[in-house]
N, C-alpha and C positions, 0 to 999 in steps of 0.2 A: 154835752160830754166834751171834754177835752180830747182835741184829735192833734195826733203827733204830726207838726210838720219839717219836712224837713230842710236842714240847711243848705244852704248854696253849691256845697263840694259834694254833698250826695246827690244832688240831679244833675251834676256838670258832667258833662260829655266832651271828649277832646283836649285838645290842647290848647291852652295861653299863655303869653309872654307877656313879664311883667318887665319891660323894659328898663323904667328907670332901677329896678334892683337886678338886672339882667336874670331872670328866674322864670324857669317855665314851669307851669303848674298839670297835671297831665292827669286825665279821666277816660280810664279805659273799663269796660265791662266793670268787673267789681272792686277794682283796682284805683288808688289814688296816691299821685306822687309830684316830690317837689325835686326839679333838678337846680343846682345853684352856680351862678359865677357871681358872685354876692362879689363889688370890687373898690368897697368904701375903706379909704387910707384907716391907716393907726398909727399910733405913735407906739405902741407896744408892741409884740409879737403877735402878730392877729388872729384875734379869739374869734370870727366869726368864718364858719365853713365856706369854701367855695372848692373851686376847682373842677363846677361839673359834678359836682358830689351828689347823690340821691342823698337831698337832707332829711326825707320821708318818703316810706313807702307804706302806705295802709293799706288791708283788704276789709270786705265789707265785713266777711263770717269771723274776723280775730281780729280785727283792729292793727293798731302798729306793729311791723313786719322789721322794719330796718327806720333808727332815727338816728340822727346826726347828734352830736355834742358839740359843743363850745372847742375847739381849739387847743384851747390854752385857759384853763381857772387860775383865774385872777383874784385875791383878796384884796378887792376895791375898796373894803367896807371891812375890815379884818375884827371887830369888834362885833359885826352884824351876818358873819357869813360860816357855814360850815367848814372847818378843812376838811380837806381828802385826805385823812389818813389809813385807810382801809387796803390791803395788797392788792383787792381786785379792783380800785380806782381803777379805769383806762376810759382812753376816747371810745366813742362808740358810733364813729363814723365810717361809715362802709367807706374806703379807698385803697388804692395802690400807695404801696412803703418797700422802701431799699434802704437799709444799712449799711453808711460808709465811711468807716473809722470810728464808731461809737457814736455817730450822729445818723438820726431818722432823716427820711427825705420822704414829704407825703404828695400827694394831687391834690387833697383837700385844702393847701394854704396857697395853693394857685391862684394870685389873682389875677393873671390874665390870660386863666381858661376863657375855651368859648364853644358854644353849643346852638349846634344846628338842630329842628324839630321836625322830621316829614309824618303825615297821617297819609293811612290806606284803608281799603274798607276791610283789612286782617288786623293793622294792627297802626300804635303809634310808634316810630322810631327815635329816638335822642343820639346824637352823634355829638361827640363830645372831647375836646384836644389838651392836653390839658401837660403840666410838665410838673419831674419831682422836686420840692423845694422842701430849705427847714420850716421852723416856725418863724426865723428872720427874714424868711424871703431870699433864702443862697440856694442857688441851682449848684448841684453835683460838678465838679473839676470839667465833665464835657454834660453838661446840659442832655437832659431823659427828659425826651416829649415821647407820652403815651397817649394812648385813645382807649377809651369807655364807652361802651356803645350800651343803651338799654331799650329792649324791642320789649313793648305793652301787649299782649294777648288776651282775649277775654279768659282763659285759661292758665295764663304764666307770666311769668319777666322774664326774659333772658337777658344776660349779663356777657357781654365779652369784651374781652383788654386784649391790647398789644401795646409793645412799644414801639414807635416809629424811628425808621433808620436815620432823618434825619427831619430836622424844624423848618418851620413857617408853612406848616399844610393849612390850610384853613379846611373850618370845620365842614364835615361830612365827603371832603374831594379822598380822604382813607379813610377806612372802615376798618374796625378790628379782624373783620373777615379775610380781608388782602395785605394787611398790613408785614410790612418787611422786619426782622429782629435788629434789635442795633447791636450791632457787636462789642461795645463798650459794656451790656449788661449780662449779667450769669446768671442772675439771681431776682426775683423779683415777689412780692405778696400781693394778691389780692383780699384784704381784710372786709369779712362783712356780720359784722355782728347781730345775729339774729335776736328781736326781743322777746324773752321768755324769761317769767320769772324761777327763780328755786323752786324744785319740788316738780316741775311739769318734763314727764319722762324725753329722757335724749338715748337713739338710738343710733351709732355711728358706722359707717363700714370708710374705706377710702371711695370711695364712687355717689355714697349715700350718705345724708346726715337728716333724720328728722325726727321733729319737734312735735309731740302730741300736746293739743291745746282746745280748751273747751272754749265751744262756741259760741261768740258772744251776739244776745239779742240785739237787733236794731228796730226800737222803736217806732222807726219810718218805714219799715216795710212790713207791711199784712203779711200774714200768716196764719195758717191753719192752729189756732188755738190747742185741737187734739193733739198735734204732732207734734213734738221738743223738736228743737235743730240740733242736728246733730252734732258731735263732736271732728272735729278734725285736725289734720295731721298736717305743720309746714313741712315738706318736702326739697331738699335742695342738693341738686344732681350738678355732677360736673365731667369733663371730658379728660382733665387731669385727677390727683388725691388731691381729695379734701381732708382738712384735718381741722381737731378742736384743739387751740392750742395750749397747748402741755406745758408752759412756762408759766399760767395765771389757774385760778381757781376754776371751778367747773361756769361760773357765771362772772360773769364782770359788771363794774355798776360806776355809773355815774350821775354827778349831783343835777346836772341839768343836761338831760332833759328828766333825771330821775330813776331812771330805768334799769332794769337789769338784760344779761343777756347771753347769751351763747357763743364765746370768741370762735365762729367759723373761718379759716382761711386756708389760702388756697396759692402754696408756692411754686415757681416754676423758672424754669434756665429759657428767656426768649430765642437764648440759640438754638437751640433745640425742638421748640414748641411757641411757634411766632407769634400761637392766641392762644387764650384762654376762655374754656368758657363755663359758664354757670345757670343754672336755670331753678329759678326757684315756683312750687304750683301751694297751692292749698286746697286739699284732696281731704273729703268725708272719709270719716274712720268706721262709723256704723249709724243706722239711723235709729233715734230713740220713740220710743210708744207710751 
């Protein structure tokens, strides 16, 4: 009989740094995730994510949670490539974005974030510094260095941002937790585009936003044949409103990585509210027979 085995990223356990792409790869309980300072030049506007970015977040019972996109779609190949011409085209990279003068400023084209990794026997931590820039690599008139912190639980991720008052902290010496507001900022996004296709119910409140999603088998782990797996619910809590944003269609899509999604985010005044935070679980909706 053919017995399923399984790959490498489902029995990994912990944390590893892939140095030469500065990328840590991170296996918690059921949980699997890539965090990136990806910091290979371009000669274009750089298409490939960094910043400290969660370029993937997977759980075992639903598969991709949060993936990263391309930057910047480029028609390399303009005879051989799709356009984007669809309204709900967007990046679908979870990061921090500021608006200023009609240009974006993201964390994701940071390339010279940098990220710190501690393990505990609760949890793994990612500590991560990162600053907003365009896609040419321009820092803001006074330069916005934030931190993204992402704590691994065998039950959750939690997400927290601050902007830092001022630069050259290295990584993990602030924590989103103690982090000071810079008063240069008023306004700030945390975007994190949940993946779910059309048609799979969304239920919103400001404090709550979730994602009913059928359960998907994994071959590599045994299971009681009588009993289906159940269905279950992404769940994603925050301390400020969350909002699904109201300027794009109910899902948003992009060509690579393919995917559709849920534009969740989550804006805030750092004078006001020094962190943010977010927590995402994957929580059984009912058990099936």
């Amino acid at each position: 009989p053919n017995t399923p085995v399984p790959l490498p990223r489902q029995s990994a356990s912990g944390a590893q740094h892939l140095r030469d792409l500065d990328l840590w790869l991170i296996a918690r309980g059921p949980w699997r995730a890539t965090i990136t300072a990806y910091d290979w030049p371009a000669t274009r506007p750089h298409p490939h994510v960094s910043g400290g970015s969660l370029a993937m977040l997977w759980h075992q019972h639903v598969g991709p949670v949060l993936v990263a996109s391309l930057n910047t779609q480029s028609l390399s190949e303009p005879h051989n490539q799709q356009e984007d011409r669809d309204a709900s085209y967007q990046r679908l990279t979870p990061r921090l974005e500021m608006q200023h003068d009609g240009q974006a400023y993201m964390s994701c084209v940071d390339v010279e974030a940098r990220i710190a990794v501690t393990e505990s026997d609760d949890a793994i931590t990612a500590h991560t510094t990162t600053r907003l820039r365009t896609l040419q690599g321009q820092d803001l008139p006074t330069p916005v260095h934030c931190i993204l912190d992402y704590r691994f639980e065998d039950d959750r991720l939690t997400i927290e941002a601050a902007v830092l008052e001022s630069a050259g902290n290295a990584p993990g010496a602030n924590t989103a937790a103690n982090a000071s507001a810079a008063n240069s900022v008023d306004n700030i996004t945390l975007i994190l585009p949940i993946i779910s296709p059309r048609g799979q119910a969304v239920t919103a409140t400001p404090s709550n936003i979730n994602i009913a999603t059928p359960q998907r088998n994994d071959p590599a782990t045994p299971h009681n044949n009588d009993i289906a797996l159940a269905d279950t619910t992404i769940e994603v809590t925050a301390d400020l409103p969350l909002a699904i944003d109201p300027t794009t269609p109910d899902r948003i899509f992009n060509l690579t990585p393919g995917l559709q999604a849920v534009p969740v985010r989550l804006q805030w005044n750092p004078q006001t509210h020094a962190r943010a935070k977010v927590v995402i679980r994957i929580a059984p909706r009912h058990a099936k027979r």
